[in-house]
C-alpha positions in Angstrom: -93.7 -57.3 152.2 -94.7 -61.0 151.3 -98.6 -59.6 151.9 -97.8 -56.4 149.5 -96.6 -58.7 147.0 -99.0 -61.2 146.9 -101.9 -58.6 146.5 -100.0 -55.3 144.3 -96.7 -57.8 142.6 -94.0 -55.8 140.5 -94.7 -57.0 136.9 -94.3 -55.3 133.4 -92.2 -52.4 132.5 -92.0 -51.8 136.7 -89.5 -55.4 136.8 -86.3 -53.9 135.5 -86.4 -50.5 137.6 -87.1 -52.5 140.7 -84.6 -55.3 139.8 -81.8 -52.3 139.2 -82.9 -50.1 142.4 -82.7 -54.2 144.1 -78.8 -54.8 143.1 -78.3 -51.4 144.7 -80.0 -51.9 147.5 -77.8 -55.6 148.4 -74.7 -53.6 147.9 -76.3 -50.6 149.9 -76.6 -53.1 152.6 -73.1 -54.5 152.7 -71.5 -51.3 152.4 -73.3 -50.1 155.6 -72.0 -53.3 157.3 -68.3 -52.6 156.3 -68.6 -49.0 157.9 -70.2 -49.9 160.4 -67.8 -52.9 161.2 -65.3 -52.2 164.2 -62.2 -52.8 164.1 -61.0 -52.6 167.8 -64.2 -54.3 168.5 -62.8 -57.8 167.2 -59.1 -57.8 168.3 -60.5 -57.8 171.5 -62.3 -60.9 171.0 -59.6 -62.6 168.7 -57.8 -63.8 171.3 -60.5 -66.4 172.6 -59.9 -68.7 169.5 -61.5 -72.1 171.4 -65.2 -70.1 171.9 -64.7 -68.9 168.0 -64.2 -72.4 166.5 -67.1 -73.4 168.4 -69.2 -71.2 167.2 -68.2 -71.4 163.6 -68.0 -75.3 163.6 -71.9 -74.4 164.9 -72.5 -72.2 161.9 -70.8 -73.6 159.1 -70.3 -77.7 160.2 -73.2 -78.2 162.4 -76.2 -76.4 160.8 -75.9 -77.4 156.9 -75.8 -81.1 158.2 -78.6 -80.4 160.3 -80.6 -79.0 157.4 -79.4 -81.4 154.7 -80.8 -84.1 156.9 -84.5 -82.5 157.2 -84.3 -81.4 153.0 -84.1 -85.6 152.9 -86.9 -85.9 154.7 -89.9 -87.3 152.8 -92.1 -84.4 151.2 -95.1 -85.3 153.7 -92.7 -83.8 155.8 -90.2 -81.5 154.3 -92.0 -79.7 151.2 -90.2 -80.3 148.4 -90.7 -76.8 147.3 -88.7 -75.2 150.4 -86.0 -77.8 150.8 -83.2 -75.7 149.4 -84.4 -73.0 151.1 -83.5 -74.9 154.6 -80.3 -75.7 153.0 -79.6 -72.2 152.1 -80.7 -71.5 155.8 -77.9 -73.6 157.0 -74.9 -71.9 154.8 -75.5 -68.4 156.3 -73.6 -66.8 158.3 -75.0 -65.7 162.0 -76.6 -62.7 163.0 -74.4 -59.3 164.5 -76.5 -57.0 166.1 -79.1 -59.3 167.9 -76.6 -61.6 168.7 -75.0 -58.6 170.9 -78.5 -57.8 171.9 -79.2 -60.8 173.6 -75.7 -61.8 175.2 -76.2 -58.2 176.8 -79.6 -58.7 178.0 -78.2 -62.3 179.3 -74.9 -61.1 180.7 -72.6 -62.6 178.4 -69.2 -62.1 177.1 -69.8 -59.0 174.2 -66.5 -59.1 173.5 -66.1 -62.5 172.2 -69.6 -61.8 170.8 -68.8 -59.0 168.6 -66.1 -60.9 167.5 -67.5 -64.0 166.5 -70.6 -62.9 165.0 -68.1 -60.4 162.9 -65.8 -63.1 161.8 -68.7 -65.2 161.3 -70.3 -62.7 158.3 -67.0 -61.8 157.0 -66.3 -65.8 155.9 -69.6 -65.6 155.1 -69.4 -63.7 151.9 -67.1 -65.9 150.7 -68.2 -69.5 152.6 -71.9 -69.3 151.9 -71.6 -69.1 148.4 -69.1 -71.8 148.7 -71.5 -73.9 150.7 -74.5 -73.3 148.6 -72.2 -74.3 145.3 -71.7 -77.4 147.2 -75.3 -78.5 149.1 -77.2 -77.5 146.6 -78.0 -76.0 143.1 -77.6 -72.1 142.3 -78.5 -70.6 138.9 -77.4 -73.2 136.2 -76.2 -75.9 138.7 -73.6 -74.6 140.7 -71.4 -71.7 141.9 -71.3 -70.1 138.0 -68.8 -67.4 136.7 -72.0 -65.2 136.5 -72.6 -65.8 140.8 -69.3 -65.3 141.4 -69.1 -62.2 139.8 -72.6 -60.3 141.6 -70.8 -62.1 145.0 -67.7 -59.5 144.5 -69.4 -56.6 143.0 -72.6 -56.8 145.0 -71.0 -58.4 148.4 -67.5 -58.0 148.6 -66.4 -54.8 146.9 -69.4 -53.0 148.7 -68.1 -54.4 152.4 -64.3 -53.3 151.6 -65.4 -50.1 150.2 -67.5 -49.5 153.9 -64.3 -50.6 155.7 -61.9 -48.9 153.6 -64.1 -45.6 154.2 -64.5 -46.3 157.8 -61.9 -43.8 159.0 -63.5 -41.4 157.1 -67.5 -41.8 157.7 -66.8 -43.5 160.8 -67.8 -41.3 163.4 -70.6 -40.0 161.3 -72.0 -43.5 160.6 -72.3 -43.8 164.2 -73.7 -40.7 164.9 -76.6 -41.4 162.8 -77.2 -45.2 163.2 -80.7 -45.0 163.9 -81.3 -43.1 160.5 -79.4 -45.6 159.0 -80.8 -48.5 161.0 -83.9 -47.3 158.9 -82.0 -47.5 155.7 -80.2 -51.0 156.4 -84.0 -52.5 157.0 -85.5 -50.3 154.1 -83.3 -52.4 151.7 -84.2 -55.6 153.0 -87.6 -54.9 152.7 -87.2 -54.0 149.0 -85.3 -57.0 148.1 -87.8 -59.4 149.6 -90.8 -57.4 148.4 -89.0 -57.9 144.7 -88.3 -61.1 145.0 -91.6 -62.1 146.5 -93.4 -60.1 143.5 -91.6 -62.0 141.1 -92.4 -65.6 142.8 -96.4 -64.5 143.1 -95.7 -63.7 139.5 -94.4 -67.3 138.9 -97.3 -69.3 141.0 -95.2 -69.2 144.0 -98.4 -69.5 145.9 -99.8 -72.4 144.1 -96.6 -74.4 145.1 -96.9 -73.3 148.7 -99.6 -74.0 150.6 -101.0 -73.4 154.5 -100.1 -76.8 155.6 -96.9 -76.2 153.6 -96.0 -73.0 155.9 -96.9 -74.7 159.0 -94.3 -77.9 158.3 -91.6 -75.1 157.8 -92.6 -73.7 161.0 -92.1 -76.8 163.0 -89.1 -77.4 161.1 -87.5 -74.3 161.8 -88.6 -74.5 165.2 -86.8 -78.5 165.4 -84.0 -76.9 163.8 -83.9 -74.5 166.5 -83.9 -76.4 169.7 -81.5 -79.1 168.6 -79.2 -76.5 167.5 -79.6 -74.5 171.0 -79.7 -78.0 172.8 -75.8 -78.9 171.2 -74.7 -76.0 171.8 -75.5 -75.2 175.7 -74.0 -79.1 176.0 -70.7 -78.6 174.0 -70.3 -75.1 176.3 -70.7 -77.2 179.2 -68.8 -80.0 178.1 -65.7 -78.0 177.1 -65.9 -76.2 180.4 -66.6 -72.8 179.3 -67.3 -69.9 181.7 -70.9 -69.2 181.8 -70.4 -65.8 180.3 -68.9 -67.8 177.6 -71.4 -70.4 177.3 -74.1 -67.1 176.6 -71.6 -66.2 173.5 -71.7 -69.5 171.8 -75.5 -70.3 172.5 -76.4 -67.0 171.2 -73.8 -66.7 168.5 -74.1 -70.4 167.4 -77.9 -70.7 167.0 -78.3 -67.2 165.0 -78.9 -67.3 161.3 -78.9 -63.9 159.6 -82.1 -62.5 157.5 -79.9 -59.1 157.1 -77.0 -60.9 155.3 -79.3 -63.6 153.9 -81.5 -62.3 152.2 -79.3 -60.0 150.0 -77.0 -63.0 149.4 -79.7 -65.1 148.2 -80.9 -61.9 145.6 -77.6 -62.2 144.5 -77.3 -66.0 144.2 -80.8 -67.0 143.3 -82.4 -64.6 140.8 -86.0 -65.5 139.1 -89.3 -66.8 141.2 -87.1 -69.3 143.1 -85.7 -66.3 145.2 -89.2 -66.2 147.2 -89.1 -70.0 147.9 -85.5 -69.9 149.1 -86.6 -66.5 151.5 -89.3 -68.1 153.0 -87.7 -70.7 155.4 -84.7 -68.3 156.7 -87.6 -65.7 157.5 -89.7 -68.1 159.3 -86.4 -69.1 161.3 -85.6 -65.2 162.0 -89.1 -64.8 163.5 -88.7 -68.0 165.6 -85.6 -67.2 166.8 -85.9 -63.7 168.1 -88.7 -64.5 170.5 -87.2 -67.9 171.9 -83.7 -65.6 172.4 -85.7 -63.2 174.1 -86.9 -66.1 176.4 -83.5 -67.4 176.7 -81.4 -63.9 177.4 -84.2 -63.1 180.1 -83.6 -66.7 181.6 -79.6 -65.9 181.9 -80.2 -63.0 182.7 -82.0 -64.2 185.8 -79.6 -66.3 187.3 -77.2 -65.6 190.5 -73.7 -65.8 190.4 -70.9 -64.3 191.2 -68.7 -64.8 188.2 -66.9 -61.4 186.7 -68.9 -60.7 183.5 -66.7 -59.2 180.8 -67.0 -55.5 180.4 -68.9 -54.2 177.1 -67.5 -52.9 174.5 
């Protein structure tokens, strides 16, 4: 999408049917997480509230401070260009689905992880808007009356309408998950290819350079393995079962493109939107194949502790 719109950008009398066919597609997106959102799924979890503060002290304490600290950096370092991107990075919520995935593949406690990545991106709506009002600036300087209304029309009403309909579509949502897998990723890819059009539009390529992209990627990558390092050593600190310490290394390092990139649509609109993408899609990338690593790695070891059934 980022190639598509740097060669064939939206522009003209295309903008505003792409812009309108966008705001549907972020609220498409948080619908299907409401429906798709189980219920019995996170009771089960609840319960576990030490491993759940962990992981959202990871999220929300741990990671903006981290990315504050490398948006100070000096711009030899830190582009100055894709610093409040990082810090945008570091107010989202963590990932659902490949958070699962991996602690799975590694063995892991899915109960506590379907439950922690859930109530992760439910205080999400609400705490990385929050965040990003406080770190940094969005729209006119701030959380604005204008934000906070696209947050509940195009975040919040969507998700309670999906839950609210879940009885209902339920059973058919999960019947046809890969179809709408398809849809779910279909909208992402529209919002960033729209957003990306309208930063080629605004030069976004003649503030971002090669040497630009590869100090992001070593950022993101530092980011990364201090974040994993901290939270393998608070697991093991606090004593935690090793299907336990999976949860919160998995859980806690996650950052999530499907609930970021709408948010930031919503929260940054004009050519900045493409600047603040590009560090949280960098980290995605870097993340999945180090987890992959990682799960493989747990998955590996020999022991005979009782791993908590799947959900």
């Amino acid at each position: 999408m980022v190639g598509l719109a740097s060669l064939l950008p939206v522009h003209g009398r295309a903008v505003m049917p792409f812009s309108l066919a966008t705001k549907f597609a972020i609220g498409l997106v948080f619908f299907l997480h409401g429906a798709k959102l189980s219920r019995q799924a996170v009771m089960a979890g609840l319960t576990h509230w030490r491993l759940h503060l962990l992981i959202l002290a990871s999220t929300f304490i741990l990671f903006p401070i981290l990315t504050l600290g490398l948006a100070a950096l000096p711009g030899w370092i830190t582009p100055v260009a894709l610093a409040p991107g990082l810090i945008f990075l570091g107010c989202l919520p963590s990932t659902i689905q490949s958070s699962i995935g991996f602690t799975a593949i590694a063995r892991g406690n899915v109960a506590a992880t379907v439950a922690s990545a859930t109530a992760s991106n439910l205080l999400g709506i609400l705490v990385t808007p929050l965040l990003g009002a406080i770190f940094m600036h969005t729209q006119a300087g701030g959380l604005s009356v204008d934000s906070a209304k696209a947050i509940i029309f195009q975040l919040l009403i969507p998700f309670v309408a999906g839950q609210v309909l879940r009885p209902w579509i339920g059973v058919w949502i999960s019947a046809n998950s890969k179809i709408l897998s398809y849809l779910d990723r279909g909208s992402i890819l529209m919002v960033v290819y729209t957003a990306f059009s309208e930063a080629v539009v605004g030069g976004i390529w003649g503030r971002v350079g090669l040497a630009d992209l590869l100090r992001l990627t070593l950022l993101c990558a530092s980011l990364l393995a201090v974040v994993l390092f901290t939270t393998c050593w608070a697991a093991r600190t606090f004593r935690f079962s090793k299907a336990d310490e999976i949860t919160i290394v998995f859980c806690g390092s996650k950052k999530s493109l499907a609930s970021g990139v709408p948010m930031a649509g919503v929260l940054f609109p004009g050519a900045s939107l493409g600047l603040v993408l590009l560090p949280i899609m960098i980290f995605h990338q870097i993340q999945l194949m180090t987890s992959a690593v990682i799960a493989q790695h747990y998955a590996e070891r020999s022991d005979d502790q009782t791993v908590p059934e799947t959900l």
